[in-house]
Structure formats: C-alpha cells, structure tokens
N, C-alpha and C positions, 0 to 999 in steps of 0.2 A: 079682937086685938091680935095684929101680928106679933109673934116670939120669933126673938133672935136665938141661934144657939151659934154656939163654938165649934166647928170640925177640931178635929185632930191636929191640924196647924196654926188654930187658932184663931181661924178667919171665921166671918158671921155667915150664918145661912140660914134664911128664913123659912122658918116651921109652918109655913101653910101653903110650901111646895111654890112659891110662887120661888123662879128663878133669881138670883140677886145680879144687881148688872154693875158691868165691871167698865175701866176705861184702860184700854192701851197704847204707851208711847214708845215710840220705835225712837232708834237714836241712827244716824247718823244716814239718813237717806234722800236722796234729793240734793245733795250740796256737790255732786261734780257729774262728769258726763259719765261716771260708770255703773252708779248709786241709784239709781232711779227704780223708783218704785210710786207710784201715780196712784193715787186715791179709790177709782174705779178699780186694781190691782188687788190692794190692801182688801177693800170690800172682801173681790170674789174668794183671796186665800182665805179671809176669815169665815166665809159663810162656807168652804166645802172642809172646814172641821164641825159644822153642825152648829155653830154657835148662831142665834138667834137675833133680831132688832141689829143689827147691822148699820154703822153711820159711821161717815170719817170728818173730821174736822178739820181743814184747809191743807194744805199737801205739806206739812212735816211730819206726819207720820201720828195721827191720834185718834184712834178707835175705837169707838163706844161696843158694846155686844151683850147680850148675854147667854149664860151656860150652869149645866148643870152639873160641870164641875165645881169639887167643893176647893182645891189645895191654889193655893196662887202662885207657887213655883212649878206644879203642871199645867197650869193654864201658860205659863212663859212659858215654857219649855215647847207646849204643841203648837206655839202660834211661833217660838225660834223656831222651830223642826219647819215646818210648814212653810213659812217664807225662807229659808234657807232652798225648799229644794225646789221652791216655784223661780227663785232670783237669781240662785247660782252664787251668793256669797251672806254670810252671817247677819244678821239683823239683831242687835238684842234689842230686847222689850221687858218694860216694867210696867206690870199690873197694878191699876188700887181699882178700890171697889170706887162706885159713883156716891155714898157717903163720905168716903176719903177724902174726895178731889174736893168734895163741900167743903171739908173740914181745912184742908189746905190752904181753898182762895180762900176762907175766912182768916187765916192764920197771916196769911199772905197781906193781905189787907190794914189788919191790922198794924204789921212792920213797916209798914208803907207808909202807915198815917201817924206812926211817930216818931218817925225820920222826913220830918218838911225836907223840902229840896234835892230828894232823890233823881236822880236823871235815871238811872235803869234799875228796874229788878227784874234779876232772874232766876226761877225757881228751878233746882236740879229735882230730879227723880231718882230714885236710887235704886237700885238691884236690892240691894240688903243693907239693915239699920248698923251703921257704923260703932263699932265698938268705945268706949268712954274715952279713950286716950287720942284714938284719931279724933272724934269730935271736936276736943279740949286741943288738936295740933290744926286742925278747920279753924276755928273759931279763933285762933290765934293770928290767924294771918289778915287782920284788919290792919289799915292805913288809913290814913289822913282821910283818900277819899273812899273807901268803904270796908266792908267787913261781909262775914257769911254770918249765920244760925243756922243751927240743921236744930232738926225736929223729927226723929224717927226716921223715915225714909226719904228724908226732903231737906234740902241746903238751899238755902235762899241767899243768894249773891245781892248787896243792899250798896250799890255802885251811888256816890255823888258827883258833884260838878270835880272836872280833871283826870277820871280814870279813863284808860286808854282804851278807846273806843273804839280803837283797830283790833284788839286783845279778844280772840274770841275766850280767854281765861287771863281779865287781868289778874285777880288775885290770886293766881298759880293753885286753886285749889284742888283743880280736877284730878291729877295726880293722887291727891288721896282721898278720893270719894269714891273710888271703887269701879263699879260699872253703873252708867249714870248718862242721861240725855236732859237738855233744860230749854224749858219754855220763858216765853217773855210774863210776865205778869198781866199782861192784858188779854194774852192768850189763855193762862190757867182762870182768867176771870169766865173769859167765854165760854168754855167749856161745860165749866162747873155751873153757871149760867145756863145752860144748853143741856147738860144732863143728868144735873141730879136734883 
C-alpha cells in the first residue's frame, strides 16, 4: 500500500519513492505575435530542469511532468526561472499535483450540472488560496447572467445565456484573484482525463 506524507509545505509525497506528477499552467502565452512559446518549446525547458514523463496539452500552455521536488512554490519558481531566461520575458505558472486537477474537473463538473443552461465555464488557476474576504468580494460579483466560486486555488467563472462574450473578464473578477491563468471547462476536463 502506497503512504502519502506531508512535506513541510504541506504538499503529498509518496513514501515509496515513487515520484508524484504534477501539471503546469503557464498564463498568458500564445495570444500575440510577442508571446510565443510552442509546445515542442515548453517540452525541451521542462526536460533540461531534470523533470521527467514530459507531455504538453494543446498550445496554451499546460504541462504534465514529474519531479522529485517536494515544495510547489519551487517547482514554479524553476520552471518561472527557466522559461524566463529560454523566452526573454516572465511566464507565470501554477502548479497542482495530477490529483488536484481530478479533484478540480470533478468540482468543476459538478457546478456545471446544477447550473442547467450555462454557455461558458471557466476555471481560473491561482498562484495562492485567496484570503476569506477577497473570496467573500469574488463571490460577490454575480449578475443576472453569472457568478464565480472559488475553491482553494481555483475560481470557476459560471457564465449564462447574455454575458459578454467579447469580455475576456466579464465579471471583472481577475483584478482580485491575484496571479491566476483560466482554462475553458472542457479543457480542465481533458486534462484531468489525460493525466491523472
């Protein structure tokens, strides 16, 4: 039977040395002609930090790996370092482990299915868990046609029929969710689908 333990940050790490595998999302790459960073790219800077099992998932920037690093604010910080000095400009990235990302599309899933008639959800990723009063100023900014939830490190935008669909933030939330990149819900389905 595998044991999980707790490192010092509090993240899991399994006691039979077997390495835990992580997923990372870069934020804002690929959306103009300066930003570019190509999936074959992503791979090679991940695999010359040593990190292992290597896979990108379609070209916004989502990367499966594993390492035997234990802290998930050093694993950002070597894969920010890293493509910083391969790109020539900052890339942030939010780690979760490939149980998270389960945990998530199931979460995800379920907001879906009881909200009938959603046109869009999309789930934010977040650098760090939002302290109780931003949540409670998140959560506050629902409208007629939709609303967020956050959950730990994850705001799920719950968009119905009318929200502006030009609006890459209609409900003005991203302002206060800190540093943070958001997938579509069919996308964190895939994934989570694909690797954990």
């Amino acid at each position: 039977m595998t044991k999980t333990i707790a490192d010092a940050a509090g993240h899991g790490i399994r006691h039979d040395g077997v390495m835990p595998t992580y997923v990372a999302f870069l934020r804002a790459i690929n959306l103009g002609a300066v930003r570019k960073f190509a999936k074959e790219d992503i791979r090679r800077v991940v695999e010359s930090l040593g990190f292992t099992d290597v896979e990108t998932h379609i070209n916004t920037g989502n990367v499966r790996f594993t390492t035997a690093m234990r802290s998930r604010p050093k694993i950002e910080k070597a894969l920010e370092d890293a493509f910083a000095a391969d790109r020539g400009f900052d890339v942030p990235t939010m780690v979760f482990t490939a149980a998270e990302i389960a945990e998530i599309a199931r979460e995800a899933a379920e907001l879906s299915a009881a909200r009938p008639g959603l046109q869009r959800h999309y789930v934010y990723l977040l650098k760090e868990e939002l302290p109780p009063d931003v949540v409670a100023s998140v959560e506050a900014l629902a409208t007629p046609v939709g609303g967020m939830v956050v959950r730990g490190r994850v705001a799920h935008a719950l968009l119905g029929p009318g929200y502006d669909a030009g609006s890459v933030d209609p409900l003005g939330a991203a302002k206060l969710l800190g540093v943070a990149t958001n997938r579509n819900l069919t996308v964190i389905a895939a994934i989570a689908a694909k690797w954990s």
